[in-house]
LUMKEBA-121449 format. One line per 5 residues: their letters; for each residue z, x, y of C-alpha. Coordinates in Angstrom, 2 decimals, always signed. Example, Ala and Ser with C-alpha at 12.3 -4.5 7.8 and 13.67 -1.06 7.14 Angstrom:
2
as	+7.80 +12.30 -4.50; +7.14 +13.67 -1.06 $
REM end
This chain:
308
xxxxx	+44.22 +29.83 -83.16; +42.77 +31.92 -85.99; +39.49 +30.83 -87.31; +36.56 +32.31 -89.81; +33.90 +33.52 -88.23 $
xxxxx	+31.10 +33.86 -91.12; +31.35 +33.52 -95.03; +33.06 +37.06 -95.34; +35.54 +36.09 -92.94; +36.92 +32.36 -94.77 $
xxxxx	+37.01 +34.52 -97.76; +39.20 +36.83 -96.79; +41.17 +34.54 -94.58; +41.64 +32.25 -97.34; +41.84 +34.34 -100.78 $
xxxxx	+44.67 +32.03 -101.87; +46.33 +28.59 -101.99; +49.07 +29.75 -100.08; +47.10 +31.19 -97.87; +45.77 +27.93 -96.89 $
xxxxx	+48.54 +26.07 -96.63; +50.17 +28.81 -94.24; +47.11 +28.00 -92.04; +47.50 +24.07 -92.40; +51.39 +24.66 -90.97 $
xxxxx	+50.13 +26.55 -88.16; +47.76 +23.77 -87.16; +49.81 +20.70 -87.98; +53.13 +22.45 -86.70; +51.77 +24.96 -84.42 $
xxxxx	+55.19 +24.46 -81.85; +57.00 +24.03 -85.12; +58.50 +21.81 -88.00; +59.02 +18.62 -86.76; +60.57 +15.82 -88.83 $
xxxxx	+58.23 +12.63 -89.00; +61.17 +10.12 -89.56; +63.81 +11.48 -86.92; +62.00 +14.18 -84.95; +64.60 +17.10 -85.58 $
xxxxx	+63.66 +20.13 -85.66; +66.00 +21.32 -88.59; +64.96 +22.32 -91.97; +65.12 +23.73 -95.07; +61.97 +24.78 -96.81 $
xxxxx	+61.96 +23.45 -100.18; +58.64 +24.71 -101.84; +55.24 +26.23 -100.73; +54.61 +23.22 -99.20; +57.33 +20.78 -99.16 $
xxxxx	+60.54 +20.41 -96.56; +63.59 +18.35 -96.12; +64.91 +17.49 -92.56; +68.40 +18.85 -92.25; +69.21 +15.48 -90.17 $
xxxxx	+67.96 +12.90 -91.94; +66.96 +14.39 -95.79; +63.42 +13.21 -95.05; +61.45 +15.41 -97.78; +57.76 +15.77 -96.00 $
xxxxx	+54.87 +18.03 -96.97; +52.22 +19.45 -94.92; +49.58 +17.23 -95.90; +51.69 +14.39 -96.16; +50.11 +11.67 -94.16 $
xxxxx	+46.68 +13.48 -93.64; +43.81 +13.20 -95.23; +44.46 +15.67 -97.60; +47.37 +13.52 -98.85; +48.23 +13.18 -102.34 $
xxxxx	+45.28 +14.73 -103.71; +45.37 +16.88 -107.26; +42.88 +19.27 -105.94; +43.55 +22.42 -104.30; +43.57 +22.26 -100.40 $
xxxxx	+41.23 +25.77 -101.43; +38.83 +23.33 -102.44; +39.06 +21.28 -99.42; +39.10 +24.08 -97.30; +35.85 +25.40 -99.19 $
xxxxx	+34.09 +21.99 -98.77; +34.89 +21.43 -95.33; +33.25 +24.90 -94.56; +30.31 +24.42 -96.54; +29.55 +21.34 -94.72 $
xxxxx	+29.80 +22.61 -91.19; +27.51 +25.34 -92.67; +25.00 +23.26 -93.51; +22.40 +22.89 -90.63; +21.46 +19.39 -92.21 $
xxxxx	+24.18 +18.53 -93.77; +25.05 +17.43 -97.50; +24.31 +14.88 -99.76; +26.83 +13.60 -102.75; +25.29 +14.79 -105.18 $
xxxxx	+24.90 +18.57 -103.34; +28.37 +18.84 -102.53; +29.63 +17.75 -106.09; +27.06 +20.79 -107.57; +28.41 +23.46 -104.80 $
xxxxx	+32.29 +22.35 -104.95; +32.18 +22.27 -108.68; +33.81 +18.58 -108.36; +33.91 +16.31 -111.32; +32.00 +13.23 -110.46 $
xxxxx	+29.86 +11.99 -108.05; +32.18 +9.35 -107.04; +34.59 +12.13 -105.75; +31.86 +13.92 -103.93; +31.06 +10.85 -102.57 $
xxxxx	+34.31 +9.93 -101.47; +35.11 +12.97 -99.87; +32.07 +12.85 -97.57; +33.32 +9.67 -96.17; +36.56 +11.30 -95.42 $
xxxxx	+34.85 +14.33 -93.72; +32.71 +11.70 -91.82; +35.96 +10.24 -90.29; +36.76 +13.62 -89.24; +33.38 +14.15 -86.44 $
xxxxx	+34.67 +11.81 -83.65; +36.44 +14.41 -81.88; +39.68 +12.50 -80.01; +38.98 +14.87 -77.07; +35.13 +14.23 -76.76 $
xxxxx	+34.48 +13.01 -73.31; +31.53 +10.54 -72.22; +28.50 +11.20 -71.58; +27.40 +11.80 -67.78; +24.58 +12.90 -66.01 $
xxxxx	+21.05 +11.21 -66.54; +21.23 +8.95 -69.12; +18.38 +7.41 -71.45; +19.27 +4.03 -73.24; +17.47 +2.23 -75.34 $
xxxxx	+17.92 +0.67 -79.21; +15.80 +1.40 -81.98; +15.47 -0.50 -85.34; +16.48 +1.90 -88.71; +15.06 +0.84 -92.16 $
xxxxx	+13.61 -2.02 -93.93; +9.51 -2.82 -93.83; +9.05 -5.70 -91.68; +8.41 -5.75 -87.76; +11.20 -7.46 -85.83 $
xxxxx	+12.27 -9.16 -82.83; +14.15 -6.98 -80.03; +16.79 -9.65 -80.08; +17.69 -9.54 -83.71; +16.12 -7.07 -85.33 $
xxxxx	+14.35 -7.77 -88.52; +15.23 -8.79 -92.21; +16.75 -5.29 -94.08; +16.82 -3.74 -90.48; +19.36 -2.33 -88.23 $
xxxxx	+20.01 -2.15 -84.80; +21.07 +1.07 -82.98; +21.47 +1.33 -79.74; +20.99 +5.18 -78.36; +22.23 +7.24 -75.40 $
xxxxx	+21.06 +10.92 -74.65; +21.75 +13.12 -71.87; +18.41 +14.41 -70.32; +18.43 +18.07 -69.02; +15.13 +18.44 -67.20 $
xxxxx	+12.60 +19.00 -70.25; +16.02 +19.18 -72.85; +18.24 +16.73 -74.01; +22.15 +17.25 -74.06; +24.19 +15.42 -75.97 $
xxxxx	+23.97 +11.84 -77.72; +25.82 +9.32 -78.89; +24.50 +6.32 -81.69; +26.23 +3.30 -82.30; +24.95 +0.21 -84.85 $
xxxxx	+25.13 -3.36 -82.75; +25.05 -6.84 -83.85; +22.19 -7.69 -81.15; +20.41 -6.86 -78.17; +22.35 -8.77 -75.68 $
xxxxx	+23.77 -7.66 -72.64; +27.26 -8.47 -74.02; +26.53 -5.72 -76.92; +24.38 -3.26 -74.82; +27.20 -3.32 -72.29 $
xxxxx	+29.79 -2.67 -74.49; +28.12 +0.45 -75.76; +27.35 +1.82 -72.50; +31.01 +1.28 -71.38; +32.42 +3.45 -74.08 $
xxxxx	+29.88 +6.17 -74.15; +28.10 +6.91 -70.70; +30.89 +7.92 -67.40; +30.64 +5.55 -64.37; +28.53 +7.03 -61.50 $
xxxxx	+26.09 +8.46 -64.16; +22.39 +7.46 -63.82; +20.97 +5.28 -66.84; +17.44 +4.97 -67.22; +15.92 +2.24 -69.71 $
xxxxx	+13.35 -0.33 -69.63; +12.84 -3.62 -68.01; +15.17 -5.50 -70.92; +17.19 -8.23 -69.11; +20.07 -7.09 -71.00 $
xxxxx	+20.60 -4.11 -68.44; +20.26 -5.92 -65.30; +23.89 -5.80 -64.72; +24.75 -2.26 -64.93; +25.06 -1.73 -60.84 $
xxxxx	+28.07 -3.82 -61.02; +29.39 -2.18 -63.71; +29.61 +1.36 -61.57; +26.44 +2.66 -62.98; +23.18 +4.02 -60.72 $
xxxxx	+20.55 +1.94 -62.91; +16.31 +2.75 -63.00; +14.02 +1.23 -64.91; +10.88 +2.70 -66.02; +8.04 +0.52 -67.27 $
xxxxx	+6.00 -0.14 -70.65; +2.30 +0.07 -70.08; +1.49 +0.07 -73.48; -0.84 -3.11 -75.05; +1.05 -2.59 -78.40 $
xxxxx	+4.37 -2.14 -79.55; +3.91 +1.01 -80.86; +2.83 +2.75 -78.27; +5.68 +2.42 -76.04; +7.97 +4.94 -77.66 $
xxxxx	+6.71 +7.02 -74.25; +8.52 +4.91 -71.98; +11.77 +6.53 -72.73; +10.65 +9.74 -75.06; +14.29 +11.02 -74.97 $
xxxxx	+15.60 +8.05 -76.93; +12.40 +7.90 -79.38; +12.57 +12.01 -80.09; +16.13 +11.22 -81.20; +15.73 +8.41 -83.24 $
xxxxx	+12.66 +10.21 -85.10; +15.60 +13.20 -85.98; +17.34 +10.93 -87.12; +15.25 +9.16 -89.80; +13.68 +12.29 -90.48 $
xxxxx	+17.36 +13.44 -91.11; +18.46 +10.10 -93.42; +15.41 +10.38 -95.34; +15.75 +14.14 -95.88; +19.53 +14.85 -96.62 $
xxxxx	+20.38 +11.35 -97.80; +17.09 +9.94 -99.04; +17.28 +7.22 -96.69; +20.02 +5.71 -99.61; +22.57 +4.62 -96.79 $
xxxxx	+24.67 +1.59 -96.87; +24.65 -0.61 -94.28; +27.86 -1.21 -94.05; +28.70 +2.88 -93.83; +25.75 +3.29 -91.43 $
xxxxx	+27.93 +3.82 -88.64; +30.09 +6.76 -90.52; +26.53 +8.61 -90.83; +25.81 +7.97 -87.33; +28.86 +9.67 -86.13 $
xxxxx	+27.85 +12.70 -88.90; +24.57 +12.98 -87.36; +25.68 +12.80 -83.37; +28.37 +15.41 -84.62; +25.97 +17.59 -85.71 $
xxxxx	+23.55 +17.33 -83.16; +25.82 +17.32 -80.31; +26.73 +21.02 -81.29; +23.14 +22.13 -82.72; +23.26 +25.43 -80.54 $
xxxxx	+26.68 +26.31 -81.41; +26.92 +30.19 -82.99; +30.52 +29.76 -84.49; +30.39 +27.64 -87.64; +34.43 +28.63 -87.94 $
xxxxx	+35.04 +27.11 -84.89; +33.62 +23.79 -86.00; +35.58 +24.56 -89.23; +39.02 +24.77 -87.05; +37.98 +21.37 -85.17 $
xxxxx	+37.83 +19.64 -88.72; +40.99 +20.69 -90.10; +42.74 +19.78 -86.63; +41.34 +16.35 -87.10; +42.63 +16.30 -90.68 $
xxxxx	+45.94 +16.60 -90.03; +45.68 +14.01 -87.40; +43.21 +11.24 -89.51; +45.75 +8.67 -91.56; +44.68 +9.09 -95.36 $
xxxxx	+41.78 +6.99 -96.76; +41.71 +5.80 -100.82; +38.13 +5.69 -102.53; +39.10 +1.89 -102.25; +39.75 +1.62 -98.72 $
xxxxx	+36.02 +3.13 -98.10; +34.27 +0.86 -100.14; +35.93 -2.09 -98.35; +35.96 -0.88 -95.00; +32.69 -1.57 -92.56 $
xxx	+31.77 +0.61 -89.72; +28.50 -0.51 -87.39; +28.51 -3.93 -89.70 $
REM end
């Protein structure tokens, strides 16, 4: 598959509308047309964009059904934003995209960064594996909390990262309700491979991760004040100090806490491939997600809750 390679390259690749949506078939139909209602193969090609199943009459565009579906603006546009955004070592904010993309309001802008965000968990990304550091930090707000519950304003985000002698690999963020082995567990399950070696502190809530498959050490705090036992697992802590450094910088720590989780899966996107050379290629993995990610209305995002 085809993809840009630098600036030059997506503008010569993609001078024109139709030349987008020529690239859009060859990723959504790359083994060719296939009717969504009957399957057939048979069609007649109606438009630029639109085609009717031979079979069954089904009329079906290419971004019907993605997240490109129904919209007035030109998938140019998209296309344009989508690459801008990978481009973007730090990513956007609202109100940047809406002044690069030329887009009429911020709401727009808004709501199309919320779509993109629903784009960065990969369907092929595999688990995390190796030596594993796991611990859960507390994002926002003023006041101190409890481990347990966090604090009033705060959130709770429990963090895994791949450690590569001095480096770390990759990561993976998720916001939980608590810090109970029930929640902790959960996370781990879903993130980290079996047989991999996780390393946190002495927090009863890990005590049962032997018989869950997993080769568990503990290291532990020396410090006489909570604030000096970010050292205990410096892994975690370096990661969740990118990451408010990021909020604060790119999105003026202004994050909902109902959409926190959307910007955690922005940020472990983009950290996850911080050494990557090929900007297109990250393009290409976004549009193949787009025509596989079920469209979203500006009303649907405002009511939906991800890391609640």
């Amino acid at each position: 598959m085809n993809y840009p390679k630098n600036q030059i390259e997506f503008d010569r690749m993609f001078k024109t509308e139709q030349d987008c949506i020529d690239y859009l078939i060859s990723i959504r139909w790359s083994q060719g047309f296939e009717c969504p209602t009957c399957g057939s193969v048979r069609t007649w090609k109606k438009s630029k964009k639109r085609f009717e199943c031979i079979d069954c009459h089904t009329e079906t565009t290419v971004t019907s059904g993605t997240i490109f579906h129904k919209s007035t603006k030109p998938l140019k546009v998209w296309f344009y934003a989508i690459w801008w955004i990978v481009a973007q070592k730090n990513g956007v904010s609202a109100k940047g995209l809406m002044r690069i993309i030329g887009l009429g309001s911020y709401r727009t802008s808004w709501t199309w960064l919320h779509k993109f965000r629903r784009l960065m968990v990969l369907s092929s990304r595999s688990k995390l594996q190796g030596i594993i550091e796991v611990d859960e930090v507390l994002l926002g707000g003023k006041k101190s909390g409890k481990r347990g519950r966090g604090a009033e304003g705060k959130s709770l985000i429990a963090v895994a990262v791949e450690v590569k002698g001095r480096k770390t690999g990759r990561v993976r963020l998720a916001k939980i309700p608590d810090a109970s082995s029930i929640s902790l567990n959960e996370f781990i399950e879903n993130n980290i491979k079996k047989a991999s070696t996780i390393i946190t502190d002495e927090w009863p809530s890990y005590n049962k991760l032997e018989s869950m498959g997993y080769i568990h050490k503990t290291q532990k705090a020396t410090a006489k004040n909570e604030n000096e036992d970010e050292e205990v697992l410096p892994n975690v802590h370096r990661i969740a100090s990118l990451l408010k450094r990021w909020l604060l910088g790119t999105h003026q720590s202004y994050v909902n806490k109902n959409k926190l989780g959307y910007y955690l899966d922005e940020y472990v996107f983009r950290y996850n491939r911080r050494t990557s050379t090929s900007r297109g290629l990250l393009f290409l993995r976004l549009i193949e997600q787009a025509v596989k990610t079920p469209p979203v209305s500006y009303k649907e995002i405002i009511n939906q809750k991800h890391g609640s």
